[in-house]
C-alpha positions in Angstrom: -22.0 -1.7 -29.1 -21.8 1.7 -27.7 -18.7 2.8 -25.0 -21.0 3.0 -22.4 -22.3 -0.4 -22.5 -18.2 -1.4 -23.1 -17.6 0.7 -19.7 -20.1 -0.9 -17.7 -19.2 -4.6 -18.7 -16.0 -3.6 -17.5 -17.0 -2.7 -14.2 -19.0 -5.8 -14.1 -15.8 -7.8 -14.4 -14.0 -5.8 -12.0 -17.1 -6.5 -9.2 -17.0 -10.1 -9.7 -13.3 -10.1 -9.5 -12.0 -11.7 -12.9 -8.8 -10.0 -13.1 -7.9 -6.4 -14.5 -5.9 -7.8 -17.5 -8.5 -10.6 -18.5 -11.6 -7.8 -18.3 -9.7 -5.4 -20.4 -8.9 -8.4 -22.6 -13.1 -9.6 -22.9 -13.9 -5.5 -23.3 -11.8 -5.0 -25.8 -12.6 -7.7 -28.0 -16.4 -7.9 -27.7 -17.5 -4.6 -30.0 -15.8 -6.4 -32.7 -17.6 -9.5 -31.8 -21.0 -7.9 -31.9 -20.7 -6.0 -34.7 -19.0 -7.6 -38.0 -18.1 -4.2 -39.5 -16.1 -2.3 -36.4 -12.5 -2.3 -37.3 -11.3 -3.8 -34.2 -11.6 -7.6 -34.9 -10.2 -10.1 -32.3 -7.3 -10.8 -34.6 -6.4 -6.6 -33.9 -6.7 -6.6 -30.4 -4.3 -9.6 -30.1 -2.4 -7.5 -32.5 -2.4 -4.4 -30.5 -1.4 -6.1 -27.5 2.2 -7.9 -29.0 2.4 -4.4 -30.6 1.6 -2.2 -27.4 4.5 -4.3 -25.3 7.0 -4.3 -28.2 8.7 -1.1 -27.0 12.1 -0.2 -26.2 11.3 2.4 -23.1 8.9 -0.1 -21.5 12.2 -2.8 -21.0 12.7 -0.2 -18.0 9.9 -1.1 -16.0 11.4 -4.9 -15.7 14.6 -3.5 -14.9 13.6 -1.2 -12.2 11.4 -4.1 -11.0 14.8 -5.9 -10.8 16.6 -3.4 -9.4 14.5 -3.0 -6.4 14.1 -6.2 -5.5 17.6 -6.5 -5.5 18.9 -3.8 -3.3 15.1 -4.8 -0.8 16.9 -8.6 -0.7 20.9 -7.0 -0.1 19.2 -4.8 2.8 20.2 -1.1 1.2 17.9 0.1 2.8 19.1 -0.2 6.1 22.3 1.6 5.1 20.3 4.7 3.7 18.2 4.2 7.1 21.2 4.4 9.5 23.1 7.3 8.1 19.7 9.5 7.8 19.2 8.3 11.6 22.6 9.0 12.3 22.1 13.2 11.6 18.5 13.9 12.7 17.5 11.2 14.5 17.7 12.9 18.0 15.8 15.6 17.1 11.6 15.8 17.4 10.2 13.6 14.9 13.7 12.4 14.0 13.5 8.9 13.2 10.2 9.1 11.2 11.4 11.7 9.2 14.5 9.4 8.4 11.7 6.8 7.6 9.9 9.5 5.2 13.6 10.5 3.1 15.0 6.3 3.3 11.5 5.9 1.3 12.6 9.1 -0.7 15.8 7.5 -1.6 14.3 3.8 -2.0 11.9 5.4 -4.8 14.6 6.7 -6.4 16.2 3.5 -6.7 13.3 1.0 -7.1 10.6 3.4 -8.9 7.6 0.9 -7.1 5.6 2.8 -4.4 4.7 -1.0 -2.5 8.7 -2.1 -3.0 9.3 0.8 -1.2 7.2 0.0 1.9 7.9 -3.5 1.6 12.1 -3.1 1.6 11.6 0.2 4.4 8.6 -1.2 6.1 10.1 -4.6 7.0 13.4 -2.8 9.0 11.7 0.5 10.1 8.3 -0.9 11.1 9.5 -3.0 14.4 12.5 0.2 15.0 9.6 2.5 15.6 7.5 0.4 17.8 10.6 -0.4 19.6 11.4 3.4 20.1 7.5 3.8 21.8 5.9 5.0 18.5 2.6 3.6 18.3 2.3 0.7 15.6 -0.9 1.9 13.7 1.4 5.8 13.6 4.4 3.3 12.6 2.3 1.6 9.7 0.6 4.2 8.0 3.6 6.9 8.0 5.5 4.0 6.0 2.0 3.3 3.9 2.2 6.6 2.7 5.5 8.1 2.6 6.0 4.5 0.2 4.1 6.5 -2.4 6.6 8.9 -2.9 8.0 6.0 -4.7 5.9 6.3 -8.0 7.1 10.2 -7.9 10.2 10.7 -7.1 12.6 9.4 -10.6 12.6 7.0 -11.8 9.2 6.2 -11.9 7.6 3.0 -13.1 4.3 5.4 -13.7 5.9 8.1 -15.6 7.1 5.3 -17.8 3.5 4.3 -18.5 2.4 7.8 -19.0 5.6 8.7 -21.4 4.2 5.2 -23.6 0.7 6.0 -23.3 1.2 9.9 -24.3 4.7 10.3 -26.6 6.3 12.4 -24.0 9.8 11.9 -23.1 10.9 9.5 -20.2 13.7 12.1 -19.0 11.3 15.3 -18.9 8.6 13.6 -16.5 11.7 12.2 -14.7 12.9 15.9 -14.0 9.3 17.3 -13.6 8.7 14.5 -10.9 12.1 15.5 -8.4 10.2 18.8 -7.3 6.7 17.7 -6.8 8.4 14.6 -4.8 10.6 16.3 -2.5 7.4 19.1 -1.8 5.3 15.9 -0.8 8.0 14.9 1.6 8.8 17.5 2.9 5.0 17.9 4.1 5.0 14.7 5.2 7.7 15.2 7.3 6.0 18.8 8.6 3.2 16.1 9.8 5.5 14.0 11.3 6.8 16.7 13.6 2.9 18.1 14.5 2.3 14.5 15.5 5.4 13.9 17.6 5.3 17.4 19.5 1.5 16.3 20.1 1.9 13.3 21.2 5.2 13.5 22.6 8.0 10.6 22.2 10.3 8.2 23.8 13.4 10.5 23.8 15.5 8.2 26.2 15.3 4.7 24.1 15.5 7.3 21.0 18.8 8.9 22.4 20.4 5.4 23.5 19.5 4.5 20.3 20.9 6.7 18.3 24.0 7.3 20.3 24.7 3.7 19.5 24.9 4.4 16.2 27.2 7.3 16.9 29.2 5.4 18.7 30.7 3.1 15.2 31.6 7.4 14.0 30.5 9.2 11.2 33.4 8.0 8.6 32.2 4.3 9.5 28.3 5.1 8.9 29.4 7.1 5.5 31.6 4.4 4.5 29.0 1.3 4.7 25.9 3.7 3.3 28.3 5.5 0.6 27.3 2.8 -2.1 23.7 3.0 -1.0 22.9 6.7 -1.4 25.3 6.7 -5.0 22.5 4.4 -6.5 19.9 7.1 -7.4 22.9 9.7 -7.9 24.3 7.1 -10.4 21.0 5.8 -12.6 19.9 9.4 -12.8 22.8 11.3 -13.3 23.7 8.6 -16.4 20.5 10.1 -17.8 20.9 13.8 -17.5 24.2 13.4 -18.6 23.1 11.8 -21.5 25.3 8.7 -21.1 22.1 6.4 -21.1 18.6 6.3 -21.8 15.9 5.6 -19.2 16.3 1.9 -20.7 19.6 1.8 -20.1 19.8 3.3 -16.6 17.4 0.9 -15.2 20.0 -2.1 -16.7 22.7 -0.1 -15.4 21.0 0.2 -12.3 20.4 -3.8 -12.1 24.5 -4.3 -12.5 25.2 -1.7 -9.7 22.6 -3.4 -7.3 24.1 -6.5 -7.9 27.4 -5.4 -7.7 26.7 -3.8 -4.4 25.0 -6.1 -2.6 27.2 -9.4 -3.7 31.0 -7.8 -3.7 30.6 -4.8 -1.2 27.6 -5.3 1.4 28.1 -9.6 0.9 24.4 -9.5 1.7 23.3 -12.0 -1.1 24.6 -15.3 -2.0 25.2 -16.1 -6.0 23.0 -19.0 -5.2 20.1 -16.6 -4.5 20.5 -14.9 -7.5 17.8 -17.1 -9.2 15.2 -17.0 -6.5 15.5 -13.1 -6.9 15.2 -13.0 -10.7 11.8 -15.7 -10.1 10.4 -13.0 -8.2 11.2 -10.5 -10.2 9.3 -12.3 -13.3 6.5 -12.6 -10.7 6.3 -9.1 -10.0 6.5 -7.9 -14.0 4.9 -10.6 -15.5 0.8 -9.7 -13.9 1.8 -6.0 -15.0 3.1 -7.1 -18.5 -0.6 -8.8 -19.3 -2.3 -5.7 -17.7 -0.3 -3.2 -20.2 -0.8 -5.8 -23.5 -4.6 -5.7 -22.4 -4.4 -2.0 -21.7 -2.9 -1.1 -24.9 -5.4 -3.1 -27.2 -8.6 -1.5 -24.9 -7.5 1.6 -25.1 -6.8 1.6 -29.7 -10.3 0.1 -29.1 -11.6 3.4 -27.1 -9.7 5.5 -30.1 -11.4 3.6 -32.9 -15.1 4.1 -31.2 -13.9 8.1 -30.9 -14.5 7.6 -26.8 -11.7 10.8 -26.1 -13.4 12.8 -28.8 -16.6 11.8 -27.1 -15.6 12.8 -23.6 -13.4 15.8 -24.1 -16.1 17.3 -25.8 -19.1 16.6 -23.1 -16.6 18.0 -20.8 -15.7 20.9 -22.2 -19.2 21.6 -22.8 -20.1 21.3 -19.2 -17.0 22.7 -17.5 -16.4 25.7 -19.5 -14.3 27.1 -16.7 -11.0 26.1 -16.2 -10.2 25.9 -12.3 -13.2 23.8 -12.3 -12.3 21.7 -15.1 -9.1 20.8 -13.5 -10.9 20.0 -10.4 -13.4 17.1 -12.1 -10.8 15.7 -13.3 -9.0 15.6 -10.4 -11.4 14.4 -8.3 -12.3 11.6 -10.9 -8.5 10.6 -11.1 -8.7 10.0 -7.1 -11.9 7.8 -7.8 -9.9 5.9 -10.2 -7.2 5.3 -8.3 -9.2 4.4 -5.2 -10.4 1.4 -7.7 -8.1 1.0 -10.4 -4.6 -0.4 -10.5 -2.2 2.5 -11.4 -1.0 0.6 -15.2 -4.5 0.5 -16.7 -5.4 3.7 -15.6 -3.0 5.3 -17.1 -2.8 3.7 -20.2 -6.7 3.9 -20.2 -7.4 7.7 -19.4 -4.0 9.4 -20.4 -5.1 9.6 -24.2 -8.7 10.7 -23.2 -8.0 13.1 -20.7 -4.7 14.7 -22.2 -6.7 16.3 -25.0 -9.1 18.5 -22.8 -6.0 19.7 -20.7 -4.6 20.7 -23.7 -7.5 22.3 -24.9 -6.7 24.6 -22.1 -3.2 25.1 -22.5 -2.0 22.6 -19.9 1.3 21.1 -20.6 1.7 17.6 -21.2 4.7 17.1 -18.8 2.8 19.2 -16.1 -0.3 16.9 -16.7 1.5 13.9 -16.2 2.8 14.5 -12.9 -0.8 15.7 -11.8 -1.9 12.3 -12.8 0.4 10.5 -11.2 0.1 12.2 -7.7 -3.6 11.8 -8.3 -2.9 7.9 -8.7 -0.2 7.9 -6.2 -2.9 8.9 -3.5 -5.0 6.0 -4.7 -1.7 3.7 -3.3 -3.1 4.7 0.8 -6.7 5.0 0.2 -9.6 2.0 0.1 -10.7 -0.4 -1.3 -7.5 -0.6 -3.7 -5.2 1.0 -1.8 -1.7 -1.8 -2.4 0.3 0.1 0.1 -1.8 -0.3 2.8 -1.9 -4.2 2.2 1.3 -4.5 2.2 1.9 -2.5 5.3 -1.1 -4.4 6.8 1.0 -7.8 5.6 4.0 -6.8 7.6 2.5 -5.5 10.8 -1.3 -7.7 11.1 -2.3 -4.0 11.7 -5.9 -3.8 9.6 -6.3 -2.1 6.8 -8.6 0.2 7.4 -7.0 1.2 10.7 -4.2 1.8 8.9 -6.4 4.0 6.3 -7.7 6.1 9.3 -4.6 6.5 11.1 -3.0 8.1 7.5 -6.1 10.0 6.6 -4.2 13.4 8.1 -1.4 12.5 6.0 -3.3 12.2 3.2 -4.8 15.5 3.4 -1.1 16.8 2.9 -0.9 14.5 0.1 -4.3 16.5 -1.3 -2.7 20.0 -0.7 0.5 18.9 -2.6 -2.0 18.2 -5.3 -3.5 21.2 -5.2 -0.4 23.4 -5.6 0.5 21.2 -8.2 -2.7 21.3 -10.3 -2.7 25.0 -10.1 1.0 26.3 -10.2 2.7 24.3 -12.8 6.0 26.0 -12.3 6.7 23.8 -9.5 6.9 20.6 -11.8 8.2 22.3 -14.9 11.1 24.5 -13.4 13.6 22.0 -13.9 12.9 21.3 -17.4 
């Protein structure tokens, strides 16, 4: 059975919507089943998926899953919303520029781009349409700014990537802070533009935000202190070498708990075991998409698919600014249709090699990707973040689409300097 025929039986699944972990189960075990002598037999593939989930960095991803689901339920952030509010929210474009850095902060803390809209969307969502921003403006700015949460560390993606490639955890971690804070901080540029356009409600703003004054900075700091130490604490026990990126995200799990039962008193022991439920909820879909990732893409190795490719690319696209174009515009076709776990652990060892080829670096490749795949979180037919927006605000989905599509286009010129001046994710390293 050749890889193309594999490839378009995938797709077939996909259209009549068996799920993305049982197609990439029935694709990867029927060229064994056709043909008797391929090395992949059904007996490997089940093999290949205990052995591709049997990994000490991929314990992470559960524990960030944990973790953010955690601190959504003990409202942190709220706390990392008030004090951000509490220094810029008077000025123009204030308060959805507070939005854009609490969804900074959340993604450093839960490392899931739709936990981050859900846990900021649910309490900023109704603040802006109460403050006279307009509620499609309100939905998408949260849509998007949630996928910063897949970029800025710790990242459930980079975690992916670093299993799928070889590459260390802690370098994507440090090539990601940049890249994320440059995408923000475009955002937030946009942000501005729109509310000097279109003007705001600077009297409910002002009222607003003078009543949060009013409790005094010391009282703010004091109740958001334990809030904005959360990323400063899982990521500084990294890069101090005091834990692994395994160990963080436990650590991380402790300190949310810790927080939000002893210090904020915003969860019951009692609810402790609804949260861990869904928590397994969450992980458990992505656990059978990685098993049946793995297995597919051992499969795609054995039949020589990245051979296969890298070479008819490299063939076609002999110059490199264009090369790097392709691929980049066939990683935002992906991720407009693909879920972020299977793409990655699907394309990463094909498309790694021709990158190199051209001297890319691994590290600098990976955050490419995962912007690339990030931009698929706000863009149909996919696009998670904007059903989860649409699932807290009724606002439709492709309203919400059109209303981001300028804030996209930053997203897209992020990519671009990225792509082409790798200093920018490797300077830290």
């Amino acid at each position: 059975m050749s890889a193309a025929v594999v490839f378009i039986l995938f797709v077939i699944c996909l259209v009549i919507a068996i799920p993305v972990s049982i197609s990439l189960g029935i694709v990867a075990v029927l060229p064994g089943a056709f043909d008797s002598s391929f090395t992949a037999s059904a007996s490997y593939v089940i093999r290949s998926m205990l052995g591709g989930i049997d990994s000490f960095p991929l314990l992470a991803v559960p524990m960030f899953v944990l973790a953010g689901i955690v601190m959504a339920h003990g409202k942190i952030s709220q706390k990392l919303f008030d004090v951000f509010v509490y220094f810029i929210g008077k000025r123009t474009a204030g308060i959805p520029c507070a939005v854009i850095i609490t969804c900074l902060f959340y993604g450093a803390i839960s490392g899931s781009a739709p936990a981050t809209v859900a846990a900021v969307g649910s309490m900023t969502i109704p603040l802006l349409m109460e403050l006279g921003y307009k509620k499609d403006f309100s939905t998408a700015i949260v849509a998007v700014a949630g996928g910063l949460g897949v970029i800025i560390p710790p990242s459930i993606p980079f975690i992916m990537y670093a299993m799928a490639t070889g590459e260390s955890v802690s370098d994507l971690f440090l090539a990601g802070i940049i890249p994320g804070l440059l995408i923000g901080a475009l955002l937030m540029f946009y942000a501005y533009y729109h509310c000097k356009r279109y003007g705001e409600d600077k009297e409910k703003i002002n009222a607003k935000v003078s009543e949060l004054r009013s409790k005094g900075l010391f009282s703010i700091l004091k109740d958001s202190i334990w809030a904005l130490l959360s990323p400063v604490i899982v990521l500084g026990c990294i890069y101090a070498g005091i834990a692994s990126p395994t160990e963080a995200a436990v650590i991380s799990v402790f300190y949310a708990l810790f927080v939000s039962l002893f210090i904020y008193k915003s969860i019951k022991v009692k609810e402790i075991w609804g949260i861990m439920v869904e928590a397994m909820k969450t992980y458990a879909p992505i656990l059978f998409i990685l098993a049946a990732s793995t297995a597919f893409s051992r499969v795609l190795t054995l039949m020589q698919v990245p051979q296969t490719v890298s070479a008819w690319i490299l063939a076609h696209f002999a110059n490199e600014i264009v090369l790097l174009i392709v691929i980049n515009v066939f990683l935002l076709i992906v991720g407009m249709v693909m879920d972020t776990t299977p793409a990655i652990l699907i394309l990463s060892p094909i498309l790694l090699p021709i990158v190199q080829s051209i001297g890319m670096n691994p590290i600098h490749f990976g955050v490419v990707m995962i912007v690339n795949l990030a931009i698929g979180f706000v863009t149909p037919p996919i696009g998670v973040n904007l059903f989860v927006a649409s699932s807290l605000t009724d606002v439709p989905v492709m309203r919400i689409a059109k209303k981001a599509a300028p804030m996209i286009g930053y997203f897209l010129l992020a990519l671009l300097l990225l792509t082409f001046i790798p200093v920018i994710s490797l300077c830290l390293l």
